[in-house]
LUMTI-102669 format. One record per residue (C-alpha): z, y, x; residue number from 1. Coordinates in steps of 0.001 Angstrom, whole numbers, plus 524288, in hexadecimal, padded with zeros to 5 digits. Example, Ala and Ser with C-alpha at 12.3 -4.5 7.8 and 13.67 -1.06 7.14 Angstrom:
<lumvo up="81E78" north="7EE6C" east="8300C" nutor="1"/>
<lumvo up="81BE4" north="7FBDC" east="83566" nutor="2"/>
***
This chain:
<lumvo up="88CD8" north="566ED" east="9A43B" nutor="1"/>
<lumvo up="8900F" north="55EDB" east="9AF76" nutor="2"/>
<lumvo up="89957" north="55FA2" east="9BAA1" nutor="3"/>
<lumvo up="89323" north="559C0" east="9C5F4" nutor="4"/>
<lumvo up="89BDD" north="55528" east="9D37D" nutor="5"/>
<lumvo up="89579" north="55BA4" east="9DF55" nutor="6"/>
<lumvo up="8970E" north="55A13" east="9EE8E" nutor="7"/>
<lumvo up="8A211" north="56099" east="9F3C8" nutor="8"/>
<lumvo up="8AE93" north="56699" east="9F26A" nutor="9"/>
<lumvo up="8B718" north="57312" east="9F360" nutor="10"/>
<lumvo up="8C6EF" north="5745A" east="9F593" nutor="11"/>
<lumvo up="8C56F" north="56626" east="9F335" nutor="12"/>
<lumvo up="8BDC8" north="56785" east="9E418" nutor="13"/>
<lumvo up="8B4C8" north="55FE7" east="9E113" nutor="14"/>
<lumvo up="8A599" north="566F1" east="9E1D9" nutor="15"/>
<lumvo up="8A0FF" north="565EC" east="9D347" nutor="16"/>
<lumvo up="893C0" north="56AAD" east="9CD62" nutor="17"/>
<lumvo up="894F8" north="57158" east="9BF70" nutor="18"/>
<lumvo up="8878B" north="57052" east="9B876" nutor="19"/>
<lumvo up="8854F" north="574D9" east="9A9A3" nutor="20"/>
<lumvo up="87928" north="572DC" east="9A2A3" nutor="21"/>
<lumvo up="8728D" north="57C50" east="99898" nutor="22"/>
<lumvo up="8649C" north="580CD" east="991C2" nutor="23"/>
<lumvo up="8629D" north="58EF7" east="99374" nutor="24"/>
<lumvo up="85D37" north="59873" east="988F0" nutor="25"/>
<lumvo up="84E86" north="59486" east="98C98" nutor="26"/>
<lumvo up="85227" north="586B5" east="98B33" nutor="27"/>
<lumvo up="851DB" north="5830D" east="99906" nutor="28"/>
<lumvo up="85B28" north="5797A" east="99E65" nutor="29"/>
<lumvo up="8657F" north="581A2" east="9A8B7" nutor="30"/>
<lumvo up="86FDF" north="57D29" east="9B18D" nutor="31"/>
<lumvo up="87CE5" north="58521" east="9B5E8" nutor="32"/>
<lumvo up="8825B" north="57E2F" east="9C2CA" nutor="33"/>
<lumvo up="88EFA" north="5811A" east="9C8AA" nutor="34"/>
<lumvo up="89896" north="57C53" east="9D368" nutor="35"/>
<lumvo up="8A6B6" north="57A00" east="9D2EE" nutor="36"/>
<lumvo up="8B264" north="5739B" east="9D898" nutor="37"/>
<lumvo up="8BC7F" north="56A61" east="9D2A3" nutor="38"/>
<lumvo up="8B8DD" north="56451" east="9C4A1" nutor="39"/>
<lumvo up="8C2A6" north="56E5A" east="9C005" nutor="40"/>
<lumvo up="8BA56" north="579A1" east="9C37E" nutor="41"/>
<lumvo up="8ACBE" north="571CE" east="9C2AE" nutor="42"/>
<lumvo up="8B102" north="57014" east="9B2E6" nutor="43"/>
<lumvo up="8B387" north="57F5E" east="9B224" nutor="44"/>
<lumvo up="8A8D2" north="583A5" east="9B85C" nutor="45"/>
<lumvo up="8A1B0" north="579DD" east="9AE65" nutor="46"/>
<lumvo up="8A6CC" north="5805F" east="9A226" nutor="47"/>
<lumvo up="8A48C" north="58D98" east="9A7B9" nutor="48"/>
<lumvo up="897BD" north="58B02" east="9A887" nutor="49"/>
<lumvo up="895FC" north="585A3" east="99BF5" nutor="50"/>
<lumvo up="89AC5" north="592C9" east="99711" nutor="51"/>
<lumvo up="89244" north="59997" east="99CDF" nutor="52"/>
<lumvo up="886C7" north="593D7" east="9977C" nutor="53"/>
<lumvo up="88AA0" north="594DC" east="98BAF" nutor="54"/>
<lumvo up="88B91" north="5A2C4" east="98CD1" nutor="55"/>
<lumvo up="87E3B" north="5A411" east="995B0" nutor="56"/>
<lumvo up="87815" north="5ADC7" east="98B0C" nutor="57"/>
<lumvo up="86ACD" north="5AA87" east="983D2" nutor="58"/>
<lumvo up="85E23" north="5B27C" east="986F4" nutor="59"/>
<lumvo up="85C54" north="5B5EE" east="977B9" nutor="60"/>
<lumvo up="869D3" north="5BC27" east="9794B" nutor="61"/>
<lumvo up="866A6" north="5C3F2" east="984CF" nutor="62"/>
<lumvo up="85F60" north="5D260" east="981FD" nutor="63"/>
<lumvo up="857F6" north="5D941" east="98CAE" nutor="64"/>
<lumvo up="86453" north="5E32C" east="98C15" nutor="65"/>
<lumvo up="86EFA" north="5D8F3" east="98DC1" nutor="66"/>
<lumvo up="8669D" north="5D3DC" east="998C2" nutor="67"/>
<lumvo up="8659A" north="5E104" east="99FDF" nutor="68"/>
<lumvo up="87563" north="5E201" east="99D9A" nutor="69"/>
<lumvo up="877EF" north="5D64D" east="9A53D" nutor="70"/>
<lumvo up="86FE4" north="5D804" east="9AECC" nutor="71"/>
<lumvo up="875A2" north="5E3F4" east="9B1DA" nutor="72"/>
<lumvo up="8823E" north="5DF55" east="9B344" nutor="73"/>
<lumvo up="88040" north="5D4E2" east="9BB77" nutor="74"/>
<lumvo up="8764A" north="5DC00" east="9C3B8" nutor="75"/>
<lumvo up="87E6C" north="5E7C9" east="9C7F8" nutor="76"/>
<lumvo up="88620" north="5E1E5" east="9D1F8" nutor="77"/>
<lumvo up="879BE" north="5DA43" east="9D7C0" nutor="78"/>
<lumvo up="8710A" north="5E662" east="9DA37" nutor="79"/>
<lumvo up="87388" north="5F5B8" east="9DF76" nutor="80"/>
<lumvo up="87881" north="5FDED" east="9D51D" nutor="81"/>
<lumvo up="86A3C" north="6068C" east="9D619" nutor="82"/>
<lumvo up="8612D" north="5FA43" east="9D3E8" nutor="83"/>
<lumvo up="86844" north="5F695" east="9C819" nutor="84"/>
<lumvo up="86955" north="60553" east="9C216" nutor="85"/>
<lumvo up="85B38" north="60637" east="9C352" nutor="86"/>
<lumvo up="85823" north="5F830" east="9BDB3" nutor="87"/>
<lumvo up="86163" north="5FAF2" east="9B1D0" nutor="88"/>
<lumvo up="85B2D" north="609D0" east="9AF8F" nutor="89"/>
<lumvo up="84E2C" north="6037A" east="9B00D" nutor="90"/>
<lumvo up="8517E" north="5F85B" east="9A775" nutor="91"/>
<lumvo up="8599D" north="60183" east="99C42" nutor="92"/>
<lumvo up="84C9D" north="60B83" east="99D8F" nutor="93"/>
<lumvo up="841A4" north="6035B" east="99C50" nutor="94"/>
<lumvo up="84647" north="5F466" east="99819" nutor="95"/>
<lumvo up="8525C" north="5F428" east="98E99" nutor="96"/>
<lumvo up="84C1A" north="5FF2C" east="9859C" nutor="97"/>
<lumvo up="84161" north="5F623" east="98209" nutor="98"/>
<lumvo up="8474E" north="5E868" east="984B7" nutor="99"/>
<lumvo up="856F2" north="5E9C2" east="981DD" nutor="100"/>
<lumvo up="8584D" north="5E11A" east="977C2" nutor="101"/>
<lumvo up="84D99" north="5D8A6" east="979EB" nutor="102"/>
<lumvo up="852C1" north="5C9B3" east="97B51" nutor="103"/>
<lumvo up="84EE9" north="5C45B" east="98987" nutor="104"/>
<lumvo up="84961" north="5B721" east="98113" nutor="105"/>
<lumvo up="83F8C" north="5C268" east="97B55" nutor="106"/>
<lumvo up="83AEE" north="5C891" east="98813" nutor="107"/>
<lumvo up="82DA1" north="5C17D" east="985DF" nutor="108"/>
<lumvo up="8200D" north="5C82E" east="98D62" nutor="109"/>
<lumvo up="81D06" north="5CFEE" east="9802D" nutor="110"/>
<lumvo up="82A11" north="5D6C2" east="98063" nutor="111"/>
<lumvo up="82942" north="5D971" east="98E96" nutor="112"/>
<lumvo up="819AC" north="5DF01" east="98E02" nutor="113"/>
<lumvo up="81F36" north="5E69F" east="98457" nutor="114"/>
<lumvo up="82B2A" north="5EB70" east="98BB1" nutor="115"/>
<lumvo up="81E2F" north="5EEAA" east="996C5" nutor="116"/>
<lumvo up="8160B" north="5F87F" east="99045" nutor="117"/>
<lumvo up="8223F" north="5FE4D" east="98AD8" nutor="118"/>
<lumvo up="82591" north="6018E" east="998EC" nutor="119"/>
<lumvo up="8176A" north="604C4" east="99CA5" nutor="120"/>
<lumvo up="818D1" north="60DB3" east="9925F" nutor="121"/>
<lumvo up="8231B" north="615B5" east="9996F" nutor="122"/>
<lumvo up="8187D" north="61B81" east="9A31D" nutor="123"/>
<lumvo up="81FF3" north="616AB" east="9AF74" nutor="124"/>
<lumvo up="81C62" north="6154B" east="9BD79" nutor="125"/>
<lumvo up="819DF" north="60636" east="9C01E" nutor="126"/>
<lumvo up="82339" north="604FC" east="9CB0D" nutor="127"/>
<lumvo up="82D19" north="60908" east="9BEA5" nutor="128"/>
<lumvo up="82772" north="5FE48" east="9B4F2" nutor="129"/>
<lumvo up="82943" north="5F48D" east="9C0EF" nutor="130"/>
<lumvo up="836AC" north="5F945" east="9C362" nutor="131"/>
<lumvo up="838CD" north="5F687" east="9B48E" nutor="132"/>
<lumvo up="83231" north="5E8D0" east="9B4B7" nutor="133"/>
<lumvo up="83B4B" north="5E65B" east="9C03D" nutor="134"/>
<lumvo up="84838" north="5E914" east="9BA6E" nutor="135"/>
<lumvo up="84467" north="5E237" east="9ADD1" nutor="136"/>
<lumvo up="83E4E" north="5D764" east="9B59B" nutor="137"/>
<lumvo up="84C36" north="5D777" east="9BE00" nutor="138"/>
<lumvo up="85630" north="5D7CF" east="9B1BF" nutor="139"/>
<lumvo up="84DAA" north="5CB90" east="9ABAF" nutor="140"/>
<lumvo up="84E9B" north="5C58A" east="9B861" nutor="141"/>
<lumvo up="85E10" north="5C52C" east="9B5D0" nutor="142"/>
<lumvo up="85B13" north="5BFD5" east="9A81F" nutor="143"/>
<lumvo up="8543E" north="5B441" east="9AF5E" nutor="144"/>
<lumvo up="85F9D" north="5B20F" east="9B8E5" nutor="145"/>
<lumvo up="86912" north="5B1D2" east="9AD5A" nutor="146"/>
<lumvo up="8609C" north="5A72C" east="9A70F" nutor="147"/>
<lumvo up="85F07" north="5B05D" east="99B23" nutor="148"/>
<lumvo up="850D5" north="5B089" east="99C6B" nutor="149"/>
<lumvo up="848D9" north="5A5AA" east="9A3D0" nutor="150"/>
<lumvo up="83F09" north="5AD75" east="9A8E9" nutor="151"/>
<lumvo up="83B15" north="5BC8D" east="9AA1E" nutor="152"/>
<lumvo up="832F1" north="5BF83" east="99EA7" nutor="153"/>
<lumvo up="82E14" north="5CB3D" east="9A6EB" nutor="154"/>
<lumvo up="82723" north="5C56A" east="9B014" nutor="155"/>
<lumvo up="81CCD" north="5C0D9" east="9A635" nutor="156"/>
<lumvo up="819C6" north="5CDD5" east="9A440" nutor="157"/>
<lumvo up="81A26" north="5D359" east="9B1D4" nutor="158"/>
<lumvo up="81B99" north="5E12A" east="9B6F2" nutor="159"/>
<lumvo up="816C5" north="5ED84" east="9B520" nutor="160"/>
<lumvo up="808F8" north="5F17D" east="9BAF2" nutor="161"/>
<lumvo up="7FEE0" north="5FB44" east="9BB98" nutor="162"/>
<lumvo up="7F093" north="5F7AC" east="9BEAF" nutor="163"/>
<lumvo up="7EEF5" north="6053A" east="9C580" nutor="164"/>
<lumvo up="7FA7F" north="6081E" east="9CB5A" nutor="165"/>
<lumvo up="7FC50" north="6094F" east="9D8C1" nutor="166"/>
<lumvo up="80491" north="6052C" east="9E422" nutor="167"/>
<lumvo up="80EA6" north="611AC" east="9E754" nutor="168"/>
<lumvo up="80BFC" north="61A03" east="9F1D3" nutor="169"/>
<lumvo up="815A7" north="61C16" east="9FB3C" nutor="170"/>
<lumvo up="817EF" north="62908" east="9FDCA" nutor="171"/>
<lumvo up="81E8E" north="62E89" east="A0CC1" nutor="172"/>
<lumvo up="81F24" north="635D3" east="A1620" nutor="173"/>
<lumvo up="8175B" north="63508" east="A223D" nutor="174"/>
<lumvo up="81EC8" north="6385D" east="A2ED5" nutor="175"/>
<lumvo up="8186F" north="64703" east="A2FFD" nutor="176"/>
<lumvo up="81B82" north="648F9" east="A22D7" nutor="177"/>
<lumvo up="82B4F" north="64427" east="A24D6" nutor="178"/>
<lumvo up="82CEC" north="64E72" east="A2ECC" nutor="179"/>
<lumvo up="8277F" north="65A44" east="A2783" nutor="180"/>
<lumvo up="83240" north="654E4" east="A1C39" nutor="181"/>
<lumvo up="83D62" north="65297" east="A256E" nutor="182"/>
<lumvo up="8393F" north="6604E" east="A2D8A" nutor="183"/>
<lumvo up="83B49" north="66860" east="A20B3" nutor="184"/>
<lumvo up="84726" north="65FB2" east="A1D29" nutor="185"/>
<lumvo up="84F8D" north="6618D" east="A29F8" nutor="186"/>
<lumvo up="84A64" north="6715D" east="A27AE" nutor="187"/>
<lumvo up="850A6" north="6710F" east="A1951" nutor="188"/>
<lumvo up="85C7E" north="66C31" east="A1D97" nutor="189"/>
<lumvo up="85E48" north="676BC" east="A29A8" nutor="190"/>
<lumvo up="85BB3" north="680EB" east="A1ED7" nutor="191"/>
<lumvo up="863F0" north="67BD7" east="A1478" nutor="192"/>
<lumvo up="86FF5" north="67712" east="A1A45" nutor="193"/>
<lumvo up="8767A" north="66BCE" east="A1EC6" nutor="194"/>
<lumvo up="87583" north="662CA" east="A126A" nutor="195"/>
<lumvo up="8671F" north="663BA" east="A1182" nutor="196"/>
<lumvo up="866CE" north="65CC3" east="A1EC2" nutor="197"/>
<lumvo up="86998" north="64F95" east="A1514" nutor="198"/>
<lumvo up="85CCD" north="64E50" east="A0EEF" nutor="199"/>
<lumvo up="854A2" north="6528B" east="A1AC7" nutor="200"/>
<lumvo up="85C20" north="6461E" east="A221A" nutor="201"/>
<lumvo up="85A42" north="63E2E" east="A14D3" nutor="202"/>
<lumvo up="84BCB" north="63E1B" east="A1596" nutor="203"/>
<lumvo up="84D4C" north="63BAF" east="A24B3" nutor="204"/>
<lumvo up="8551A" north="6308E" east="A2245" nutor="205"/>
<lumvo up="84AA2" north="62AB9" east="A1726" nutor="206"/>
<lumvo up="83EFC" north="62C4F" east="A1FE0" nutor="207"/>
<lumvo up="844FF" north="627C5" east="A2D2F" nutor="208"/>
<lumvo up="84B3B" north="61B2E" east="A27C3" nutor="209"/>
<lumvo up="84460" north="617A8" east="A1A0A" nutor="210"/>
<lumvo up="85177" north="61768" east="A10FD" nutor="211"/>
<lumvo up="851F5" north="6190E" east="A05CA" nutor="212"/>
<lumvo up="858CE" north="62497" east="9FE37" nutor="213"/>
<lumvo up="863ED" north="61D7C" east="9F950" nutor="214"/>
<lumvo up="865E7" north="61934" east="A086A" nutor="215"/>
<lumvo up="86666" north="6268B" east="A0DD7" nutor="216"/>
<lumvo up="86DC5" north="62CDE" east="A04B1" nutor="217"/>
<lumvo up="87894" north="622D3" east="A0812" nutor="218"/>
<lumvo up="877E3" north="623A4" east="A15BD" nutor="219"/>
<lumvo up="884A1" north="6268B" east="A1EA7" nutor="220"/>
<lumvo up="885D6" north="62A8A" east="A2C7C" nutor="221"/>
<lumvo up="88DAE" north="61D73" east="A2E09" nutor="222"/>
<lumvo up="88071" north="61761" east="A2ACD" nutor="223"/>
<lumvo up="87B28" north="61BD1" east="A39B0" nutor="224"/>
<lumvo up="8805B" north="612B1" east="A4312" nutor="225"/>
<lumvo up="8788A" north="6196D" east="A50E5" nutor="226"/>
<lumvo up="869CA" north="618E2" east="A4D83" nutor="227"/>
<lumvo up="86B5F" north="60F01" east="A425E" nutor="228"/>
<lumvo up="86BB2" north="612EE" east="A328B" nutor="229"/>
<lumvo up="871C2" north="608E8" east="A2A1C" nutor="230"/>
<lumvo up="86CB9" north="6098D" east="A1B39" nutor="231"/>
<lumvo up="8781B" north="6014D" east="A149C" nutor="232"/>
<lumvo up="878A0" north="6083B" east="A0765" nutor="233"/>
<lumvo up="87121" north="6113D" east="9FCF9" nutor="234"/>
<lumvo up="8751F" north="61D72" east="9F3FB" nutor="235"/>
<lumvo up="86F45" north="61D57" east="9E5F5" nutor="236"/>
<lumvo up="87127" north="628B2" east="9DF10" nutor="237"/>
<lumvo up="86987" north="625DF" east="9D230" nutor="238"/>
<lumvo up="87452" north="61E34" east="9CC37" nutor="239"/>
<lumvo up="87E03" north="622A5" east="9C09C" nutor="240"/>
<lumvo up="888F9" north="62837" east="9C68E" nutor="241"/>
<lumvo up="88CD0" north="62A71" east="9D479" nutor="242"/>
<lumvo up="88447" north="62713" east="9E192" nutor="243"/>
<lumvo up="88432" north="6184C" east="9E4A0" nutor="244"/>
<lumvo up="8852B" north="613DF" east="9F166" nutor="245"/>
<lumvo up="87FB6" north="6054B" east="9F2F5" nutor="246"/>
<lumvo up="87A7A" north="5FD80" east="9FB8F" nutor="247"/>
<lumvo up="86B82" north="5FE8C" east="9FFC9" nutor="248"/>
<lumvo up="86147" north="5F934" east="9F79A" nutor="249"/>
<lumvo up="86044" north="5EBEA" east="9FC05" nutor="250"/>
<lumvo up="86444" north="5E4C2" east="A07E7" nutor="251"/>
<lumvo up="8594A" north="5E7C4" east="A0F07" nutor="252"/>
<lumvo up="85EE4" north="5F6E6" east="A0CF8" nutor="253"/>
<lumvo up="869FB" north="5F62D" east="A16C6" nutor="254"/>
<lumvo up="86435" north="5F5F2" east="A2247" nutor="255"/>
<lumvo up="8644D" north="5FD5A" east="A306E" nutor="256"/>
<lumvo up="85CC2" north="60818" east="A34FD" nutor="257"/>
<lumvo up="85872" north="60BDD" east="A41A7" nutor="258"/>
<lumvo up="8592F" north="61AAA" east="A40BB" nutor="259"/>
<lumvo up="84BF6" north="62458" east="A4594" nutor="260"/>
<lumvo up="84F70" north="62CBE" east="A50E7" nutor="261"/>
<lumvo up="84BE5" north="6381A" east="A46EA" nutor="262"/>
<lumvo up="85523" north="63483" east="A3DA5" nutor="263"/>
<lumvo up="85EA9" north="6327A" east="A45FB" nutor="264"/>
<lumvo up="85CD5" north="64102" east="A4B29" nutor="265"/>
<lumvo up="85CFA" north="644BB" east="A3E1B" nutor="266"/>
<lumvo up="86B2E" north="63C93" east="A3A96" nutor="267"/>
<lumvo up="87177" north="64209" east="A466B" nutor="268"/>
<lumvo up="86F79" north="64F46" east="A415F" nutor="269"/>
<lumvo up="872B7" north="64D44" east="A35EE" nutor="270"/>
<lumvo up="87FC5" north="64566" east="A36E9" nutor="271"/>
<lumvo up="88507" north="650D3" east="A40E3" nutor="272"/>
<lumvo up="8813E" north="65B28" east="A334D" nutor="273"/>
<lumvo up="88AC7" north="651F2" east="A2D7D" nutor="274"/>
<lumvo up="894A5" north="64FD4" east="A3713" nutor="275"/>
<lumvo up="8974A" north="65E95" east="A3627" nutor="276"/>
<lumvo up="89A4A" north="65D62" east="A27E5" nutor="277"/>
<lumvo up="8A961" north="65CA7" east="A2519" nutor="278"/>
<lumvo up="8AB53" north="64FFD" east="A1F22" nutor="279"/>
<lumvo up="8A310" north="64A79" east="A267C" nutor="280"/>
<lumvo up="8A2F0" north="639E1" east="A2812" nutor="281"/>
<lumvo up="899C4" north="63125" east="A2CAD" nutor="282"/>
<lumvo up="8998A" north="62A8A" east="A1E6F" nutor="283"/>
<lumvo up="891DC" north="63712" east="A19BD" nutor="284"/>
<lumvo up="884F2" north="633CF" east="A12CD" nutor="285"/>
<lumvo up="879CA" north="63777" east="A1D3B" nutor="286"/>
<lumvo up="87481" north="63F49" east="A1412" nutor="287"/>
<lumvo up="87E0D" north="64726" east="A09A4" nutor="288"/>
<lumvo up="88870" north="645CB" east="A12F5" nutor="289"/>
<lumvo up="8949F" north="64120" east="A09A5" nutor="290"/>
<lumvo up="88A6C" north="6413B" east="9FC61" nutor="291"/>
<lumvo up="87DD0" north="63A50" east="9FACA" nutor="292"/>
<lumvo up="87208" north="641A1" east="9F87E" nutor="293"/>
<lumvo up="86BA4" north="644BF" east="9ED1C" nutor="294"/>
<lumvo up="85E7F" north="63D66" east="9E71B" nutor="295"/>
<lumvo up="858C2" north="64A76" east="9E18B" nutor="296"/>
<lumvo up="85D5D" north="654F7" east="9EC89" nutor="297"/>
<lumvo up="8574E" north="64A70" east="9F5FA" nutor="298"/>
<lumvo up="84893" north="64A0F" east="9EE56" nutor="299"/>
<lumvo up="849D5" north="6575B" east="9ED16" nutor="300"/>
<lumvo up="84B66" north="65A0B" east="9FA90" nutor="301"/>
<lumvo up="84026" north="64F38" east="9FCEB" nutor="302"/>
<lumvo up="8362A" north="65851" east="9F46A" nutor="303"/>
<lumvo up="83ABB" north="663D0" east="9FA82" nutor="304"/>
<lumvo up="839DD" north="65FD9" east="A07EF" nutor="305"/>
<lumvo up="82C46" north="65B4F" east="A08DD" nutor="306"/>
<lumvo up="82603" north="667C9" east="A0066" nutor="307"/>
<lumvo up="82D6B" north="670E1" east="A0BA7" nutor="308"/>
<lumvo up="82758" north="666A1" east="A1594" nutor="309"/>
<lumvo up="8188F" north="66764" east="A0D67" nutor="310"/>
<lumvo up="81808" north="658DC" east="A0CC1" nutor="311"/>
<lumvo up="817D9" north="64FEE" east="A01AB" nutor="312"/>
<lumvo up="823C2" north="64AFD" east="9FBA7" nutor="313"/>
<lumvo up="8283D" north="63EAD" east="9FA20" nutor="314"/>
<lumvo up="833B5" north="63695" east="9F32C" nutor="315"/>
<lumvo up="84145" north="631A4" east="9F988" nutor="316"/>
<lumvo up="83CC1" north="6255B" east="9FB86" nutor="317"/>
<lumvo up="82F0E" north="626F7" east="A00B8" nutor="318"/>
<lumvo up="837A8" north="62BF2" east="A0D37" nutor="319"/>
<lumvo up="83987" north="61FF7" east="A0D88" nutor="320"/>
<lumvo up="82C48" north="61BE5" east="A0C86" nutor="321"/>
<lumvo up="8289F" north="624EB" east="A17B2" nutor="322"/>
<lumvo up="831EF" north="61DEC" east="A20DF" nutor="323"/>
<lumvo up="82BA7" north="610A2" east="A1C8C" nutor="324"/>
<lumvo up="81DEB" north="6174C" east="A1D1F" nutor="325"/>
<lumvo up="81E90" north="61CBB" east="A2AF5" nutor="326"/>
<lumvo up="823A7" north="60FC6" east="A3070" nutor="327"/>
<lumvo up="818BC" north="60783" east="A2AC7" nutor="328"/>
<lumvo up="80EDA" north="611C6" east="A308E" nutor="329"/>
<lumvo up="81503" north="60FC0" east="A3C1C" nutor="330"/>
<lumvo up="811B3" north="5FF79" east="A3ABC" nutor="331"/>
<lumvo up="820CB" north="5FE42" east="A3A73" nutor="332"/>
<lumvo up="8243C" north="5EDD5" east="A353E" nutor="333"/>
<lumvo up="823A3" north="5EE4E" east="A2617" nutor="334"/>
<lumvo up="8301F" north="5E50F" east="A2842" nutor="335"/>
<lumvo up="83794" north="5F136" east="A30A9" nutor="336"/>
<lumvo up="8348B" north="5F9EC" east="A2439" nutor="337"/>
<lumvo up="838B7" north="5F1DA" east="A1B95" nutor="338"/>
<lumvo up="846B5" north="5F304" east="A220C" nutor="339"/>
<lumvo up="846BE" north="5FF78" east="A23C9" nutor="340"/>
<lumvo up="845A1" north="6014F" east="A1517" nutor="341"/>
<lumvo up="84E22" north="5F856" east="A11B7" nutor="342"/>
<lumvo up="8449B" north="5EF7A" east="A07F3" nutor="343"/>
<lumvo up="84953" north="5E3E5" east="A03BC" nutor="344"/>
<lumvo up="83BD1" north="5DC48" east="A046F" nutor="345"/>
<lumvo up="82F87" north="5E13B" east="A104F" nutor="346"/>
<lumvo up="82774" north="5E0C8" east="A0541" nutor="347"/>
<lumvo up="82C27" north="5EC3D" east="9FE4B" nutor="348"/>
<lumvo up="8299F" north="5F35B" east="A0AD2" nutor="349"/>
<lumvo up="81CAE" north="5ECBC" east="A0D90" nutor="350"/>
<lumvo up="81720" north="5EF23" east="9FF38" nutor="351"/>
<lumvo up="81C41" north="5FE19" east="A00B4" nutor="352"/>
<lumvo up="81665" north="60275" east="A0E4A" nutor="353"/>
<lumvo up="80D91" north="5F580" east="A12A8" nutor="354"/>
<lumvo up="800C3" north="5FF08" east="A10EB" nutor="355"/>
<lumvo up="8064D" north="607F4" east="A1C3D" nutor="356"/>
<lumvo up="80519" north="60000" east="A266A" nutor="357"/>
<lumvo up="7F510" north="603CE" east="A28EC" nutor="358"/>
<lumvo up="7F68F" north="5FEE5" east="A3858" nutor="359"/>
<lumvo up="7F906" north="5F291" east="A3467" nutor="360"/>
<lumvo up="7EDE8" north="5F0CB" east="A2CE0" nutor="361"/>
<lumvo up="7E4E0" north="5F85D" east="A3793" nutor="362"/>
<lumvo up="7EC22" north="5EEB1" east="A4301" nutor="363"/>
<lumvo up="7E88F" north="5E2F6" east="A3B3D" nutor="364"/>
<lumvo up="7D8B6" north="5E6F7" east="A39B9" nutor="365"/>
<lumvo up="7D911" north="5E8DD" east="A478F" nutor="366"/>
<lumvo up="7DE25" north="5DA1B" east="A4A05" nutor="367"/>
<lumvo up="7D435" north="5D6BB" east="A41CA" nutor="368"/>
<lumvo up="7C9D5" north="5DEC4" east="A4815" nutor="369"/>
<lumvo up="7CB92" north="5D625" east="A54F1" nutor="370"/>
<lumvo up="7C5A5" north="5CC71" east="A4EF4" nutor="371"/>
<lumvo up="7B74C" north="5CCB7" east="A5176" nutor="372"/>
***
């Protein structure tokens, strides 16, 4: 365990590196390295870290269940409050029933082909059993970085498949079909009243600009600055207790938006509705005024919509698949999309809507048709 003098110095202390040797449970040789100032210090830091190898606990100590109880607590300040509720409902639903008490030092490929069929048996979709693999994948992942396991033992036995399954179709609206919806919609609302006018400018919103639920709901009026929409936070409503307003999905989310001339027709109206309303303030929710609106009364109005309209219907978020869809018709830059959605990586948005993009594949035949 030994204290080693370094280059520099701060307030005048000497620079000092603190290094303390140690096997792990796997029997590998590991090294903790710190800094410090002043021998003083450089000596404390020293037996601190002693300490705390000696209290580093042991893999064969560790269950699957005291695992998933630290991870939680050190993860839910790192991630948004909804990616960690549904990573902990998955986990307690479809990991800790079978593997609670299992030792980590015991999660061998037998155990974990066995944990498989046990969730094949469950009859789910395979985007579910993916979503499973992922958490579980994810929490071990943790295990690794705490040096309680040395490697994932999951990754030997890989994810879920299906020989005949096939990619997911993405569902949308084409443009014809978007103003047969928003026609009835707008006609709803004059019938029904002044609230109604919400969801009829909720599903304008989703198809004009691509956001995503959570994004609408939390939209303000302060979020309009002239023709510009800026998507800075999200609503989730599927959480215990009250509404929680966070920030976007990623930081890729927050972005700016150029709003449609149709929209903003559409905005204008509908913020002069409001501005009529006593209480009225410009921190208002764009749609549900000073409450957010409702998951179910939303699909429901979704389903009932397009049967008045005679057109298929189609979920909350492929809205947002029909703003994607229409722009890659359209040959619009997969990049520009991307944005617009708010992904985090192009590739999510290339694998999702790369086959729409038919003129691409026509213009580059007909480069290669000049060559005779």
């Amino acid at each position: 365990m030994p204290i080693y003098k370094a280059k520099g110095k701060k307030d005048g202390l000497q620079r000092y590196r603190v290094k303390v040797n140690y096997t792990d449970q796997h029997g590998e040789a590991r090294q903790i390295e710190r800094v410090a100032y002043g021998y003083d210090q450089a000596k404390a830091v020293e037996r601190t870290l002693v300490i705390e190898v000696k209290e580093m606990p042991q893999t064969a100590d560790i269950t699957v269940k005291e695992l998933y109880d630290r991870y939680v607590a050190a993860k839910k300040h790192e991630v948004r409050e909804t990616t960690m509720s549904k990573a902990k409902q998955i986990l307690n639903s479809h990991v800790l029933p079978y593997l609670e008490e299992k030792k980590l030092s015991k999660l061998n490929v037998q155990v974990l082909e066995d944990w498989k069929l046990k969730i094949e048996k469950k009859n789910l979709s395979l985007t579910m059993r993916k979503n499973i693999y992922t958490a579980f994948r994810t929490m071990l992942g943790y295990a690794i970085k705490m040096e309680y396991l040395s490697q994932n033992p999951l990754l030997k036995v890989g994810n879920f498949k299906d020989a005949y399954a096939t990619k997911e179709k993405v569902d949308f609206y084409t443009a014809d079909e978007f103003k047969k919806f928003k026609a009835i919609a707008f006609q709803e609302a004059a019938a029904h009243g002044f609230y109604e006018y919400n969801y009829a400018v909720f599903f304008s919103i989703a198809f004009y600009t691509g956001l995503r639920k959570g994004e609408i709901y939390a939209l303000k009026w302060t979020d309009i600055e002239g023709n510009i929409l800026h998507v800075c936070r999200s609503v989730a409503q599927q959480l215990k207790g009250d509404d929680r307003e966070t920030p976007p999905k990623n930081q890729s989310s927050i972005r700016d938006l150029q709003i449609p001339e149709p929209l903003a027709v559409i905005l204008k109206d509908h913020h002069a509705r409001y501005a009529s309303t006593n209480g009225f303030t410009d921190d208002w929710r764009i749609c549900g005024g000073p409450q957010v609106l409702r998951n179910t009364t939303v699909t429901n109005r979704n389903k009932a919509y397009a049967k008045l309209a005679g057109i298929k219907a189609i979920r909350l978020h492929d809205f947002r698949h029909s703003h994607a869809s229409l722009l890659a018709n359209e040959g619009i830059n997969i990049q520009e999309i991307a944005r617009r959605l708010g992904h985090s990586k192009i590739e999510i948005t290339w694998n999702t809507y790369s086959h729409l993009y038919p003129r691409e594949e026509e213009r580059a035949v007909s480069v290669l048709n000049k060559i005779k």
